[in-house]
N, C-alpha and C positions, 0 to 999 in steps of 0.2 A: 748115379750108379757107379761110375768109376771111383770116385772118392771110398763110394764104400768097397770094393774089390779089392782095391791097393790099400786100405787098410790095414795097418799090423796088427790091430786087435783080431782080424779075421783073419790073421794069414794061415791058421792052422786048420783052418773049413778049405771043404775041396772046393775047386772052380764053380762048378753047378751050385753047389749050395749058396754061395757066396752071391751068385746071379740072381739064385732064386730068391735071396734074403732082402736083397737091394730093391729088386720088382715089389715085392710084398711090403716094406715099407715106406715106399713111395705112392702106395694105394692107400696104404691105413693113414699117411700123412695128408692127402687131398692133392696130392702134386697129378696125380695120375686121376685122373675122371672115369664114374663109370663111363662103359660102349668105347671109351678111347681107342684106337689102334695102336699094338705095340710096334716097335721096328722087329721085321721078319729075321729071324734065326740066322739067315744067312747076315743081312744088316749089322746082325749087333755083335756077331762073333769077329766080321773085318774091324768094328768098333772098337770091340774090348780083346784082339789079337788072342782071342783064344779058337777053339776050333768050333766047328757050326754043332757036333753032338752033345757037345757042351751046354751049349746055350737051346738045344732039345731038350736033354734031360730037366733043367733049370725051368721048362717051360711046361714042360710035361707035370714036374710037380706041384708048379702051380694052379695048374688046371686040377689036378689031383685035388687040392684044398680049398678050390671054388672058387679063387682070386679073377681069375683068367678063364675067358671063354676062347676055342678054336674053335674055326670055325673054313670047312674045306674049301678052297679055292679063293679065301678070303683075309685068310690070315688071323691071328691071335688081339683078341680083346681085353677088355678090363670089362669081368665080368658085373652085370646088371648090380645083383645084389650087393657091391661094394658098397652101394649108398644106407645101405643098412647095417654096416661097421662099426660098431661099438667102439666112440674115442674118436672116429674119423678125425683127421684134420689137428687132433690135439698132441699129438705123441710126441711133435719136435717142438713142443710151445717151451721155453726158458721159461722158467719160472724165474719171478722177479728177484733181481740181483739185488746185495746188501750194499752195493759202493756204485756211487754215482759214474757217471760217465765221462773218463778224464780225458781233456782235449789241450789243446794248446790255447795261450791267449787267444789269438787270430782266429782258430780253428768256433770256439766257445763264441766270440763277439760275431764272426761270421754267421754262425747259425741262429743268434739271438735274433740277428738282425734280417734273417729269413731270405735272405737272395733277392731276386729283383724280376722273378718269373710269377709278374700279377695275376697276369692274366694271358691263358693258352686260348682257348678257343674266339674265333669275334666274334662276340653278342655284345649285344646292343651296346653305344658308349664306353667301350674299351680307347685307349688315348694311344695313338701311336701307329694305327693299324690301318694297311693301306687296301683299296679295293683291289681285290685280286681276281675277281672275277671279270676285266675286261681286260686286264692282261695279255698281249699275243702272244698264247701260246703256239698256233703255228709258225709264228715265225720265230721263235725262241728254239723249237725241237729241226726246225730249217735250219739253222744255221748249229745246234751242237748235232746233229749229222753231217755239218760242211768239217766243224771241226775234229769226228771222228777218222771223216773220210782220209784227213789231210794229216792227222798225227797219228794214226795207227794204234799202234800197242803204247807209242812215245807216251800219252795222253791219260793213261794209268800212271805213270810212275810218279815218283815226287815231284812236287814245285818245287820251286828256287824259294825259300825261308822269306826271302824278300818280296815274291810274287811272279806271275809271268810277266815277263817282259812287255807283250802286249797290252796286258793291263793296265800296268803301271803307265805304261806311253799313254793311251787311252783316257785315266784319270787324270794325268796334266795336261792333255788338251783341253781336259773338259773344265776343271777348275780352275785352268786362265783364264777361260773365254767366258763362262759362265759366271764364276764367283771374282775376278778379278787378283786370282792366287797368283806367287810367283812362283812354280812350282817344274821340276822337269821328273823324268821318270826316276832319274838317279837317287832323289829322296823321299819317293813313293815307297811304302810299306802294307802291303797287303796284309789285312787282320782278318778274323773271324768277325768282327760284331766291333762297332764303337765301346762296348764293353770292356773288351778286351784290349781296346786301345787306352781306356782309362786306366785300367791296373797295370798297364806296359809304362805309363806315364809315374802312374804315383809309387813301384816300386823302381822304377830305374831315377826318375830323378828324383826323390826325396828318400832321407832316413824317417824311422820311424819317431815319433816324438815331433817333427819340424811343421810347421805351420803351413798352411794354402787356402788361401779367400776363395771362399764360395759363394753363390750367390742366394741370396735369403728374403723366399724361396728358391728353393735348386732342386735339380735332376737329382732322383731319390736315387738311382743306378751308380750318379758320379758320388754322393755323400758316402753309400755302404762302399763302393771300391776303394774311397782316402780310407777311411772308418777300417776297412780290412788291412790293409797296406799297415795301420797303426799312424796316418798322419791326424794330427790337429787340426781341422777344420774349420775357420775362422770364419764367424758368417758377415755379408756385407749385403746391407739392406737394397732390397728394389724397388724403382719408383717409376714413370710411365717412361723416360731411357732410359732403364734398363739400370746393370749396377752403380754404385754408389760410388763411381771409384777414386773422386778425392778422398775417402774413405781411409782407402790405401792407405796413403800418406799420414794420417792421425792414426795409424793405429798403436796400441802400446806393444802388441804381439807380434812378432817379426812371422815374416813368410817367404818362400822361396817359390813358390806356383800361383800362381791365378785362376781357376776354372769359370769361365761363363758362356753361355750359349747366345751368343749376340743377335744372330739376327730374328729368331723368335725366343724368347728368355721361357725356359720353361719353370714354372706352367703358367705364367702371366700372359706371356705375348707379345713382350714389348721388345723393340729393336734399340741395342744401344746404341745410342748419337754420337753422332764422327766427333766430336771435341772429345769425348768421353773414352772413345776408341783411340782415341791418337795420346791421351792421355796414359790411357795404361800401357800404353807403348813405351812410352818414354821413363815411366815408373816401371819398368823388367830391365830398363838399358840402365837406366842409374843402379838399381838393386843387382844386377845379373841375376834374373829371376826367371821364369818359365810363364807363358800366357798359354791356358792349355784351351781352345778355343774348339769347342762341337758344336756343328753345322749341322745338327740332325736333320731338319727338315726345309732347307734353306728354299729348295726348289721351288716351293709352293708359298707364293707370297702372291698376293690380289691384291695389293694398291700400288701400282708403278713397278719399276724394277727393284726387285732389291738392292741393298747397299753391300758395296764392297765387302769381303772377310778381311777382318783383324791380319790374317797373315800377308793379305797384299800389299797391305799396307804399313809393316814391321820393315824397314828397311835393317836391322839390327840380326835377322834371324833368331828370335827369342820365343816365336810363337809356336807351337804345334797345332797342326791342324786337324781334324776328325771328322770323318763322313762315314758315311751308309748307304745300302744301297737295300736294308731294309725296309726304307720309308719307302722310298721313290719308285722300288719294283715292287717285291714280295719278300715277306719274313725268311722263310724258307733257305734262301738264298744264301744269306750268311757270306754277304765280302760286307767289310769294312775298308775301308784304308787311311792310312795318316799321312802328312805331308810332313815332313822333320828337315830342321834345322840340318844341315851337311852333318856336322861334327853329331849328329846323333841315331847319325844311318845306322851305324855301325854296331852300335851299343844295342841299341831299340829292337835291330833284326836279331842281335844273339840271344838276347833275354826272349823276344818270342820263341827261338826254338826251344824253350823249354816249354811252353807254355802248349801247344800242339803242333809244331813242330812244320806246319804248313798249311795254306790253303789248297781244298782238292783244285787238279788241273782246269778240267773237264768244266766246272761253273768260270771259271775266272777265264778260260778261250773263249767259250759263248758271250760270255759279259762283255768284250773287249769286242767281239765281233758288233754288238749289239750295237756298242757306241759308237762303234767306228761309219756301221752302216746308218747312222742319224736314226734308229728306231727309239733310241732312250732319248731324242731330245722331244720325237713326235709324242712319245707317251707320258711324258713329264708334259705338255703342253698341254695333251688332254686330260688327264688329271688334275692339272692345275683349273683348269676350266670348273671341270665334275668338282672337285672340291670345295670351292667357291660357290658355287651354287647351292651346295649340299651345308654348306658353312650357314649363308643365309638363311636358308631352310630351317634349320634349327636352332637361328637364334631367334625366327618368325614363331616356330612352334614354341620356345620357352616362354619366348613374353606372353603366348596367348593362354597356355594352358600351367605354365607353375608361375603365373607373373604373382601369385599368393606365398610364394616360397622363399624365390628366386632370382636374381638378377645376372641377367647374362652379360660380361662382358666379352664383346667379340671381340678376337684377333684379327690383325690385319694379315696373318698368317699363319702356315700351323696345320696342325690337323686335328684338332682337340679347341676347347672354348669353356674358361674358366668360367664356374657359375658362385657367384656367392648367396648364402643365407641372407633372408632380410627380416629372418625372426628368430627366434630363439629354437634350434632345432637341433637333437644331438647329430653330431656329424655321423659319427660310428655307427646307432643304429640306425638310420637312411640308406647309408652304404649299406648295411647287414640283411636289411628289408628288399634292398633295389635287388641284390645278389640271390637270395628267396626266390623273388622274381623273376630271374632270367636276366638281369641290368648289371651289368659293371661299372659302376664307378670307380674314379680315386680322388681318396678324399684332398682337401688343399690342405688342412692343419698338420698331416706329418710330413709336407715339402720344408713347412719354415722350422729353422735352428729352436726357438722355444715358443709355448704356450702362448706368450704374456705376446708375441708380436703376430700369433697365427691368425690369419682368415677362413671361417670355418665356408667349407663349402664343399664343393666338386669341379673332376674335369671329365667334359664329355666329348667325348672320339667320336668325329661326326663323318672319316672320309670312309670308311668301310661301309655305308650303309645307302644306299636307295630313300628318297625322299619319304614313301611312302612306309617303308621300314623305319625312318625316322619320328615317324606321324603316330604308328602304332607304340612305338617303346615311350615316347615322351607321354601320351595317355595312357599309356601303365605306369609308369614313375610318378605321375600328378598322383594318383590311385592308390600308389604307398607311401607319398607322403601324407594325402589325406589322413590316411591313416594311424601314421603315428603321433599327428600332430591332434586326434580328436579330444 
């Protein structure tokens, strides 16, 4: 409505008319619903800083032409019969344009390659998605009322670009003691999303055009982020530890980064073996190269403790490190953080302030309380449990009921369990059927670099869901692939 008011096409219509013209094309366009309520006379005249007789008259002759019902003690509507509007809905439709849609390289290959938002809601075998529903939420809203009590109004304002201070302290306790990092707060970086930490990586440290070994199969989130950035992508084969990375060494194609997720290699599962780890260590000190190492879901491992992260073990400082607290709490959330190299504090925190410029206060005090009070290691404890059980669970129900399809490879960690084909079955439409259905899968053949070396199959997200929620959706998924395979 203001856009059309401040119009200079309309400036030579008096105020009212101008109101009244705005109200009545935003009914004929479907914006305004019949029975809607409008904002009261007095409302829209502080709105649009003109006087409240104004926006009477303006209302008055709407009601005049049948648009709007008034109605005493109740205020002004969008009258009934709007819905019988001849054109409704069509007035502001563009008619299709003569010249395509000009973007920039990045902007066009970005959008080709569709983002990395698969899947919003959890239904069934979504990958990645943690149970949120045992969650303590009382003591999560306990403790951001300890931090309201205790920062005031402070607790709105900006973060430090870098993160609170808390937090950071927080995340190097936890990732020494835990994952065996060397890490202190001084080169903690609080991000949005390990996302975010991946395109903080591939535009700060690489030009576009320059190479960086992936892993093949790789994190489809970390290929589109080099892919946007404009890097080369070199893919480097995976085998039961993880990448290939004498690999490295024979390649023709020079690179400057590394990306692998070592300790469950997504989407296989497999943990890369310490000679292997200690190898590409020594292959970034001779190259001066970057190891850019995500730890998405390290927490959750069920055979012994897990192995050391690549960054503890880098005496070189060559590594960057990448977590989440996606996995381990809830989506929602949204902290990431990175562990950086000294000499890339500095750079890494600038370039985020372009990017948004901060994490809210307010999640990152309760986070930091969370950890501090041992409630994040009790809930990673119990989940690791639930998880594990629910892991079994569904590699019990694969073999019994798609063992005609399907072969479940479990992980020994993880929250997802790669299934492969064991017969000629199109990937895409299974996926296309399972999604019909209420089933998300993602498929394995567009993780790996080309055709000629893919695995057709799926991955199925097994920690969001109840045994018996799991018992129901795999007897629908047998159900459609029966289906397409008759």
């Amino acid at each position: 409505m203001k856009a059309w008011v401040v119009d200079p096409a309309q400036r030579s219509l008096p105020m009212h008319v101008r109101i009244q013209r705005a109200v009545r094309q935003l009914i004929l366009d479907g914006a305004l619903d019949a029975s809607r309520p409008l904002p009261a006379s007095r409302t829209l005249a502080g709105s649009l800083g003109v006087s409240r007789d104004t926006v009477e008259a303006a209302y008055g002759q709407l009601h005049a032409e049948g648009f709007i019902e008034r109605r005493v003690g109740s205020g002004s509507f969008v009258a009934d019969g709007a819905r019988r509007l001849g054109g409704r809905g069509t007035t502001r439709r563009t008619a299709p344009g003569t010249q395509s849609l000009r973007l920039s390289r990045r902007g066009a290959a970005m959008y080709r390659n569709g983002g990395v938002r698969d899947f919003i809601a959890p239904r069934p075998f979504v990958p990645g998605v943690p149970e949120t529903r045992n969650f303590p939420l009382s003591t999560w809203e306990r403790l951001q009322r300890q931090v309201l009590k205790e920062w005031g109004s402070a607790a709105l304002l900006h973060s430090p670009p870098q993160g609170m201070a808390a937090l950071r302290e927080a995340i190097a306790d936890y990732v020494n003691l835990e994952r065996g990092a060397h890490a202190s707060p001084e080169r903690v970086l609080v991000v949005t999303s390990s996302q975010q930490a991946l395109s903080l990586c591939a535009s700060v440290l690489l030009d576009p055009g320059e190479g960086i070994f992936i892993e093949d199969p790789a994190y489809h989130g970390a290929r589109k982020a080099f892919d946007a950035a404009g890097l080369d992508s070199i893919p480097v084969p995976v085998d039961a530890d993880g990448m290939q990375v004498e690999r490295l060494h024979q390649a023709t194609q020079p690179a400057r980064a590394a990306f692998l997720t070592p300790s469950h290699q997504f989407p296989s599962g497999a943990t890369l073996a310490l000679a292997r780890r200690l190898e590409i260590i020594e292959w970034a000190r001779q190259q001066q190269a970057w190891i850019i190492e995500d730890d998405y879901d390290s927490e959750f491992h069920y055979a012994g403790r897990p192995m050391a992260c690549v960054q503890g073990l880098d005496p070189h400082q060559r590594t960057i490190y990448i977590g989440t607290f996606t996995k381990s709490l809830f989506p929602g959330l949204r902290i990431g953080f990175m562990i950086l190299p000294t000499e890339l504090v500095a750079p890494m925190t600038i370039a985020r302030t372009l990017l948004d410029g901060h994490s809210a206060p307010i999640p990152q005090l309760t986070l930091a309380r969370f950890m501090q009070g041992g409630h994040f290691g009790a809930h990673v404890r119990a989940m690791r449990a639930l998880y594990c059980e629910r892991r079994d669970v569904l590699a019990a129900l694969v073999r019994r009921h798609l063992k005609d399809f399907v072969q479940p490879r479990v992980p020994d960690g993880g929250m997802q369990m790669p299934c492969v084909f064991i017969r000629d079955i199109p990937e895409q439409r299974a996926i296309d059927a399972a999604r019909r259905a209420g089933i998300d899968l993602l498929g394995l053949s567009a993780l790996h670099a080309s055709s000629a070396t893919a695995t057709a199959g799926f991955l199925m997200g097994f920690a969001a869901h109840s045994p018996a929620e799991l018992e129901v959706a795999v007897k629908k998924l047998a159900q459609v692939l029966r289906q397409i395979t008759r």
